[in-house]
C-alpha positions as CSV (number, residue, x, y, z in Angstrom):
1,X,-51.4,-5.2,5.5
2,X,-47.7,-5.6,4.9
3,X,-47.7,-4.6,1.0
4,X,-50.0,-1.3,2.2
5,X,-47.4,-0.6,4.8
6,X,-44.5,-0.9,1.9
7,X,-46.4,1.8,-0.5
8,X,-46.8,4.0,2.1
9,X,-43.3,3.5,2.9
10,X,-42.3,4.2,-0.9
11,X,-45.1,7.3,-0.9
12,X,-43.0,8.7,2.1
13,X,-39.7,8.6,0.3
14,X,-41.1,10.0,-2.9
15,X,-42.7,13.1,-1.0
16,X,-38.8,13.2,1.0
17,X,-40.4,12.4,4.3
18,X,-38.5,9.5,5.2
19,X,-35.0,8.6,4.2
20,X,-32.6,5.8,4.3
21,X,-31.1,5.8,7.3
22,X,-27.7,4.3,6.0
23,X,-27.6,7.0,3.5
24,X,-28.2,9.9,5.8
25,X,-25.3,8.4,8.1
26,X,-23.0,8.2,4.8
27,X,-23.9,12.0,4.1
28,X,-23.4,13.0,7.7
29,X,-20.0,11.7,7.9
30,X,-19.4,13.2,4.3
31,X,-19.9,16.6,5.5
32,X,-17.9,16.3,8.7
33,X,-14.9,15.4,7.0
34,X,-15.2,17.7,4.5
35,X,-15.6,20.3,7.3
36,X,-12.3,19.0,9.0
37,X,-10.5,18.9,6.2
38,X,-11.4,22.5,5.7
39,X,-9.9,22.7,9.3
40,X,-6.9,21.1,8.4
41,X,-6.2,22.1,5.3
42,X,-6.4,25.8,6.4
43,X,-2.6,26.8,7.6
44,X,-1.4,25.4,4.1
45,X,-4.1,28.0,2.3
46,X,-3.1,30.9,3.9
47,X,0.6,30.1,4.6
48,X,1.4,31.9,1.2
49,X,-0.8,35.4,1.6
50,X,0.6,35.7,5.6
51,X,4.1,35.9,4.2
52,X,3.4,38.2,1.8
53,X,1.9,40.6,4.0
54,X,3.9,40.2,6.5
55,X,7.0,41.4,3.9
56,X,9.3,38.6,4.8
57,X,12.7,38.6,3.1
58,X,14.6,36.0,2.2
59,X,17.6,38.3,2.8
60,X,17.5,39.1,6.4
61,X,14.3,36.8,7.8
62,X,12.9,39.7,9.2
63,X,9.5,40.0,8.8
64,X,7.9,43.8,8.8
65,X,6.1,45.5,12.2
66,X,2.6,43.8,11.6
67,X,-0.4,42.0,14.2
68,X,0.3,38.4,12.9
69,X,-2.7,37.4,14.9
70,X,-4.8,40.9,12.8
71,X,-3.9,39.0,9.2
72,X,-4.7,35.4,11.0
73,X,-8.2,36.9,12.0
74,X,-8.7,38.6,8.8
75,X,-7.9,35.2,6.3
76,X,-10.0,33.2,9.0
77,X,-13.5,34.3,7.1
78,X,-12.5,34.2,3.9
79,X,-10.7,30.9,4.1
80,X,-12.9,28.8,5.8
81,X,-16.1,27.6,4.5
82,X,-19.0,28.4,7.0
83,X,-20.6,25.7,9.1
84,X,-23.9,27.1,9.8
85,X,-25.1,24.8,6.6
86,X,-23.9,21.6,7.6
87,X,-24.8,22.5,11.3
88,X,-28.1,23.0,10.5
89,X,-28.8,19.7,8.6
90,X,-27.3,18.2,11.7
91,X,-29.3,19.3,14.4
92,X,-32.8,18.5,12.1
93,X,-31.8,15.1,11.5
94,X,-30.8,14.9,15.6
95,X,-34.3,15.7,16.3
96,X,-35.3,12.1,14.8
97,X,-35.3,8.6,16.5
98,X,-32.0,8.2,14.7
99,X,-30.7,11.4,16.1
100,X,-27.9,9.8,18.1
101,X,-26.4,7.4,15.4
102,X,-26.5,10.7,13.0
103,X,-24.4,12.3,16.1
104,X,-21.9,9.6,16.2
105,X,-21.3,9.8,12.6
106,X,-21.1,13.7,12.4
107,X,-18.0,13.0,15.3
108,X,-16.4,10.1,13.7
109,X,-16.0,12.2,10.7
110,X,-14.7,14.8,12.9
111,X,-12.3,12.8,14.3
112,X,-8.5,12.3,13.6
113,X,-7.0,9.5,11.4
114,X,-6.3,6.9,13.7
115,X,-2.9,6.0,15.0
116,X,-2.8,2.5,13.4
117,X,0.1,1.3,10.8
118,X,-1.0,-0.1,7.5
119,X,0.5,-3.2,8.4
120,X,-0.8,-3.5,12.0
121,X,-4.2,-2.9,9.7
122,X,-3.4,-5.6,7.3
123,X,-2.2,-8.4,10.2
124,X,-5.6,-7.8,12.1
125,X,-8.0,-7.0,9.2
126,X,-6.3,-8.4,5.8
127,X,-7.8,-11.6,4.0
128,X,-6.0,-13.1,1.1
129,X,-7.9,-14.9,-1.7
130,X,-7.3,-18.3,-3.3
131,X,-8.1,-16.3,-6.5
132,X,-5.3,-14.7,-6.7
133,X,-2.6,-15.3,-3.6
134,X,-0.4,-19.0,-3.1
135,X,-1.4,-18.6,0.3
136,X,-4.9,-17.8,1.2
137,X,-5.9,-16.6,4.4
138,X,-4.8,-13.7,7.1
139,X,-2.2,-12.0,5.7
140,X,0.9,-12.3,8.1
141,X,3.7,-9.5,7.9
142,X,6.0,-11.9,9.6
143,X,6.0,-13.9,6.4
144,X,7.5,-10.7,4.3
145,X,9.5,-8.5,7.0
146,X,11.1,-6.7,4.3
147,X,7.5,-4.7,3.6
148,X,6.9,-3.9,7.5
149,X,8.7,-0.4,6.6
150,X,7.3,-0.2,3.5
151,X,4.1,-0.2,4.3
152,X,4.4,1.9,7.4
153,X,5.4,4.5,5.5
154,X,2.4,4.5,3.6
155,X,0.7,5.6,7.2
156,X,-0.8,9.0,7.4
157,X,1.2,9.2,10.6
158,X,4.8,8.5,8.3
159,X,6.2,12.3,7.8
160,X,7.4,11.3,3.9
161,X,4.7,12.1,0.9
162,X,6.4,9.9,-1.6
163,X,7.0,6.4,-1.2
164,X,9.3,5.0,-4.3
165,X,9.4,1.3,-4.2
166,X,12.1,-0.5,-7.2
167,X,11.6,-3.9,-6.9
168,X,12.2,-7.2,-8.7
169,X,9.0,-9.0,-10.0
170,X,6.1,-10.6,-7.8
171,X,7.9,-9.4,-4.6
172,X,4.5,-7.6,-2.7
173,X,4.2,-4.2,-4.5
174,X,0.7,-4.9,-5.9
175,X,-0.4,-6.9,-2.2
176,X,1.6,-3.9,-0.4
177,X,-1.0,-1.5,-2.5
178,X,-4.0,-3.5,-1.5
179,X,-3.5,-3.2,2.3
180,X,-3.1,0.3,1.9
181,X,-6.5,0.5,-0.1
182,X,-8.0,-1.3,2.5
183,X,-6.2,0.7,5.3
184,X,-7.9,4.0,3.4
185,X,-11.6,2.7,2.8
186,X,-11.5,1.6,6.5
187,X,-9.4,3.9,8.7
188,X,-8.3,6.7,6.7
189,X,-11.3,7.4,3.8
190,X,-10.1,10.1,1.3
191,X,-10.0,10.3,-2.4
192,X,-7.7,7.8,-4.0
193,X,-6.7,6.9,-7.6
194,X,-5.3,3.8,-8.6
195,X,-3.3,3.8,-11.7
196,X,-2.5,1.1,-14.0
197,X,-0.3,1.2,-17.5
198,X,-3.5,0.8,-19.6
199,X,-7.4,1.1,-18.6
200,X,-7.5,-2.5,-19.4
201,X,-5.5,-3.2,-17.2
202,X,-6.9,-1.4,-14.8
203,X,-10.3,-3.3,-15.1
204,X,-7.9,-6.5,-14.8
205,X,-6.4,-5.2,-11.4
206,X,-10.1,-4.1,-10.2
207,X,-11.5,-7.8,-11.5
208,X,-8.5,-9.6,-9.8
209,X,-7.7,-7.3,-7.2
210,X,-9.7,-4.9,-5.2
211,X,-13.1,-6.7,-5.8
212,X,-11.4,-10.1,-3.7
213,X,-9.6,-7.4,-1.2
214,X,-13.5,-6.3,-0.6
215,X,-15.2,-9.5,-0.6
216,X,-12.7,-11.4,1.8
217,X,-12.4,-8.6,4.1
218,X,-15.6,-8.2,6.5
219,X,-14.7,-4.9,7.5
220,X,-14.4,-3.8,4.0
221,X,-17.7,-5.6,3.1
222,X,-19.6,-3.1,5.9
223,X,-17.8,0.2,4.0
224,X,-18.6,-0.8,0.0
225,X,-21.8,-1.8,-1.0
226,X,-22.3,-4.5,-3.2
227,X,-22.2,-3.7,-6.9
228,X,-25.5,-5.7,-7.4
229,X,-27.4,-3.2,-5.1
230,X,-28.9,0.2,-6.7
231,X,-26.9,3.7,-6.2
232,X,-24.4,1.4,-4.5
233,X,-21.4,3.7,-5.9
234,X,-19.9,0.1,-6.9
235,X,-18.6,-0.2,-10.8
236,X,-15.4,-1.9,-12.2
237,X,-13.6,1.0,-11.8
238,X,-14.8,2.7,-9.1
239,X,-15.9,2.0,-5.7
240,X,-17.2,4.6,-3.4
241,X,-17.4,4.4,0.8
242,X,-18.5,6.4,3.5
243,X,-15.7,9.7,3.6
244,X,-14.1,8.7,0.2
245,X,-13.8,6.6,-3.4
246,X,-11.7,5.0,-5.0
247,X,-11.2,5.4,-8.9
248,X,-9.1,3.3,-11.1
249,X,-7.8,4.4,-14.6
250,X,-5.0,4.0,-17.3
251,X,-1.7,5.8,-17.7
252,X,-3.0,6.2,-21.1
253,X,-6.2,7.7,-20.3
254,X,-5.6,11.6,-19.7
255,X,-9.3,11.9,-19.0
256,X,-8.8,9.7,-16.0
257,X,-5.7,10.9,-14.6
258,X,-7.0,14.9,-14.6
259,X,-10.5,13.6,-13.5
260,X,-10.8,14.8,-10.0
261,X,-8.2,15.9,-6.7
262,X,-7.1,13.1,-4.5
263,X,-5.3,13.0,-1.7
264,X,-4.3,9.4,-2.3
265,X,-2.5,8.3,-5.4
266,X,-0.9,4.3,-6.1
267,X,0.7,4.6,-9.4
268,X,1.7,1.0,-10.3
269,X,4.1,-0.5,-12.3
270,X,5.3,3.1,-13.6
271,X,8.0,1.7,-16.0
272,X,4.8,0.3,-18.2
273,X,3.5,3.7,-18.6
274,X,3.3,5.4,-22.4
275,X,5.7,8.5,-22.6
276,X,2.7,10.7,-22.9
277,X,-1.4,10.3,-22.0
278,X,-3.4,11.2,-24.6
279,X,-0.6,13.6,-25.7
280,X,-1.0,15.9,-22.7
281,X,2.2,15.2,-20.8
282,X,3.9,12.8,-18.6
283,X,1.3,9.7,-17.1
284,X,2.8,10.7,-13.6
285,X,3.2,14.4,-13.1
286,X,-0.2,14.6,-14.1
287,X,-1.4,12.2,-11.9
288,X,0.5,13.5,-9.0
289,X,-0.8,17.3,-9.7
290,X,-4.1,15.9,-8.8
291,X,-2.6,15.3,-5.0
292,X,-1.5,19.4,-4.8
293,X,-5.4,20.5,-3.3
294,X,-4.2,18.0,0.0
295,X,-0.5,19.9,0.4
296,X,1.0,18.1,3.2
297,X,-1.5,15.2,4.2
298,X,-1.4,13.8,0.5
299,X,0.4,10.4,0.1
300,X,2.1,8.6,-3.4
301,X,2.9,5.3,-3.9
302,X,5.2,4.7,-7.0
303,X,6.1,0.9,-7.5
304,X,7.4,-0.8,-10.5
305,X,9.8,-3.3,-11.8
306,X,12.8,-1.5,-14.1
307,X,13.1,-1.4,-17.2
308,X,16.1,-0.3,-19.1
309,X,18.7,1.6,-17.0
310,X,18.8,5.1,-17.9
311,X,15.5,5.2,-19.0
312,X,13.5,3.5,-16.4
313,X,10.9,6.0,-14.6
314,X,11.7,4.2,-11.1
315,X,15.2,3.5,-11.4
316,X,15.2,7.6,-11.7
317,X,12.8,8.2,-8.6
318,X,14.9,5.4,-6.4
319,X,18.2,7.4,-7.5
320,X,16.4,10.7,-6.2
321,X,15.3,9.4,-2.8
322,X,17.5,8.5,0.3
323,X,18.0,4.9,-1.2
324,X,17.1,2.2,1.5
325,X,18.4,-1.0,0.8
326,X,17.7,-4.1,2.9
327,X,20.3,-5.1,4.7
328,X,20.6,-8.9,6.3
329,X,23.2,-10.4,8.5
330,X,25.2,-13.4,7.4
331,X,24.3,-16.6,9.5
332,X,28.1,-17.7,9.8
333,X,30.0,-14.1,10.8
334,X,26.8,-11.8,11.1
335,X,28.3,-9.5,8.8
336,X,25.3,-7.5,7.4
337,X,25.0,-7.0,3.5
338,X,22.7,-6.1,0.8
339,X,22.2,-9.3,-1.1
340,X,23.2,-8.7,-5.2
341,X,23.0,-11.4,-7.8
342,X,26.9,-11.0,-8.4
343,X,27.4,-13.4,-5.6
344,X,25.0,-16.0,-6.2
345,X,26.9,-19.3,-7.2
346,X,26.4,-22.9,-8.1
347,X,28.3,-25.6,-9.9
348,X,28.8,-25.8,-13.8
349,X,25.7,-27.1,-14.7
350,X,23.8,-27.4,-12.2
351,X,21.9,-24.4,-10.8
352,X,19.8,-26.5,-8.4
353,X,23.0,-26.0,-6.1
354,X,22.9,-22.2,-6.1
355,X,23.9,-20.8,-2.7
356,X,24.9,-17.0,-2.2
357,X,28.3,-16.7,-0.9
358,X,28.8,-13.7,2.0
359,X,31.2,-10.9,1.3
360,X,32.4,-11.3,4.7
361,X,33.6,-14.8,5.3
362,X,32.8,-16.1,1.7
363,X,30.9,-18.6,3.3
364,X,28.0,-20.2,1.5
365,X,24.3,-19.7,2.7
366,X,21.6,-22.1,1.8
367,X,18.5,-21.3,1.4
368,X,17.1,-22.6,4.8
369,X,19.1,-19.5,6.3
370,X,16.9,-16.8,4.2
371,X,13.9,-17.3,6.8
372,X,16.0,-16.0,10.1
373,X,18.3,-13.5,7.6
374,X,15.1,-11.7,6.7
375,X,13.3,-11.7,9.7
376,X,17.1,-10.0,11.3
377,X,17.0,-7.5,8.2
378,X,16.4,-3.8,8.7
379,X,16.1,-1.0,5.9
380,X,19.4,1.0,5.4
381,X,19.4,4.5,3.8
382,X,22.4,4.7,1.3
383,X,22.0,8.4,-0.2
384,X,20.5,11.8,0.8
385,X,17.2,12.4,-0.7
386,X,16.7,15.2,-3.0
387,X,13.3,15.8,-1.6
388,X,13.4,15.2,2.2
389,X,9.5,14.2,2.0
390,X,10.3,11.2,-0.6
391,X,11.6,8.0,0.7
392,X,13.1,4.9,-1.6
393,X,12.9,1.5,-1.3
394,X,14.9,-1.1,-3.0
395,X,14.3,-4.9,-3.3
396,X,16.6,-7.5,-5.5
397,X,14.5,-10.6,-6.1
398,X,17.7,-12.7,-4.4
399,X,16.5,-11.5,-1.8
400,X,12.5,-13.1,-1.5
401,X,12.9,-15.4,-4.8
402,X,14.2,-19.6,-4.4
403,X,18.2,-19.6,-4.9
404,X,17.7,-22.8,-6.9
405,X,15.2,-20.8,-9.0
406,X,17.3,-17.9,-9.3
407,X,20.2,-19.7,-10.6
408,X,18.4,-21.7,-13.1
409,X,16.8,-18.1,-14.6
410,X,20.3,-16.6,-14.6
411,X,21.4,-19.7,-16.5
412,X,19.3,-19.4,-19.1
413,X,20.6,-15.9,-19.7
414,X,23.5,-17.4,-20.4
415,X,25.4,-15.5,-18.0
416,X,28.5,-16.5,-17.1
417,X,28.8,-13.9,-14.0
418,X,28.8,-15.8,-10.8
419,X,29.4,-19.1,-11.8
420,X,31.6,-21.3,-10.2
């Protein structure tokens, strides 16, 4: 009885009369957000063609005598993409058993991004791994207050397009990228490339990174199918969900990084990145051209450690932003400061006893002060940004790393600058 049932069951879908219902809910919310993103990508489309015809100068601001609302309702038709198609398909499959749950996912597409921080999403939803993290379990933004900003920003609510993040090594840029992956496949789906200096590389950071993110997170779990399962949309370098995918590729892969419009981009550790991909231009403007179809709701994430001064891709994107530094006050005079290696010190000899003296009171703070200075700290802009939609974060590794561990690095430099 059972195995007839099952053939007739795999006759149905064959002859299209029957179809998986978490496939048609997956398609449903497809179209819907394509059709609100239609919606919302609209003023940006025909922002251009209204100026023109409505002759403004950029001499006197004046525009000419013209019906503003006759050119809106003339660009309306031609710019927007007809929903009697997707309409249609909606009320048929509303006619089924499963109508309703075809509904709700037809008006969660609809719907607006929601109005939740990627780090209020990666204190309630965020699982670190024992593969790859010294601390696994919930990920707590108390325990790194320096990235609360930084990751906010990465918020489709944050007004800035460009987030620049110069940073020492291991201090949460690659972590700070996986919450907002996770943030995007579960609150904010969209088109996203992740881009590594090589494409081996970026089967490493897939292998090491994303596939944990996914399998510790339940939430994720219920969006990405498991790579196991057929047509799951679930390979080493890319993992589709429900409104979105995610693709990972090289900075030396041109193919990759021209392969499709996103309106999500992570481009890590940028000072890694070959001159040129594939001989077609700069690893990073091409990558970022792919972002132009989503105008003002796109979002770039540009992290890296520097490399040599002068040359270094981030050090040039930092010194082009409004240059946020983090500032913490001094536990003896509360004098607040951006901590610098200058004024790092320990005896001759011995850089187990490094302390960082303040510029204030020239005072010496331990290392059991860094816990309350950081949690104190707040992000300081420094510069006026060239581009008022880019914002630029830097980090010194004094600032997260052990003194102690610090000073013995800095002493095997050979450095005699801050030595006491």
């Amino acid at each position: 009885m059972l195995k007839a049932q099952e053939r007739r069951l795999r006759l149905q879908k064959l002859k299209g009369e029957v179809v998986d219902r978490a496939k048609a809910a997956a398609l449903v919310f497809r179209l819907a957000r394509q059709e609100r993103d239609a919606w919302l990508g609209w003023p940006a489309r025909i922002a251009a063609t209204m100026a023109a015809e409505l002759g403004w100068a950029r001499t006197n601001c004046r525009p000419r005598s013209m019906s503003t609302s006759a050119i809106i309702c003339r660009s309306f038709p031609r710019s927007l993409p007809t929903s009697a198609e997707p309409m249609s398909l909606i009320d048929t499959l509303a006619a089924g058993d499963d109508g309703e749950t075809l509904l709700s996912g037809w008006t969660d597409g609809l719907g607006p991004d929601p109005d939740l921080s990627v780090s209020a999403w990666s204190d309630r939803y965020r699982i670190l791994s024992p593969r790859g993290a010294n601390e696994a379990g919930p990920w707590r933004t108390s325990r790194t207050p320096y990235l609360q900003e930084l990751l906010d920003a990465l918020s489709p609510r944050y007004p800035a397009q460009r987030v620049v993040f110069m940073k020492g090594a291991q201090l949460g840029a690659s972590e700070s990228g996986c919450n907002w992956i996770g943030f995007v496949i579960h609150h904010a789906p969209g088109p996203m490339l992740a881009v590594q200096p090589t494409l081996d590389l970026a089967k490493r950071f897939s292998q090491q990174r994303i596939d944990p993110l996914i399998a510790e997170c339940p939430a994720l779990r219920q969006k990405v199918a498991p790579a196991r399962s057929r047509d799951a949309g679930n390979t080493q370098l890319s993992k589709e969900f429900p409104g979105g995918i995610l693709v990972m590729t090289g900075a030396n892969s041109a193919v990759g990084l021209r392969s499709m419009p996103v309106r999500y981009l992570f481009l890590d550790e940028v000072d890694a990145y070959p001159p040129s991909a594939d001989d077609e231009g700069d690893p990073v403007a091409l990558a970022e051209a792919r972002t132009r179809t989503f105008s003002w709701r796109r979002k770039v994430f540009l992290a890296s450690t520097p490399t040599i001064k002068g040359l270094s891709r981030i050090e040039r994107e930092f010194e082009a932003s409004d240059q946020r530094r983090y500032v913490v006050p001094c536990p003896h005079c509360g004098c607040e400061q951006h901590l610098v290696f200058e004024r790092l010190r320990w005896q001759p000899g011995q850089p187990e006893t490094a302390a960082y003296v303040c510029e204030g009171c020239e005072q010496p703070i331990a290392e059991h002060h860094k816990t309350q200075m950081l949690a104190r700290g707040r992000w300081q802009a420094t510069a006026t940004s060239a581009d008022p939609l880019t914002v630029g974060f830097h980090l010194q590794p004094v600032l997260a790393g052990g003194l102690a561990d610090l000073g013995a690095d800095r002493a095997g430099l050979g450095s005699g600058e801050g030595i006491r």
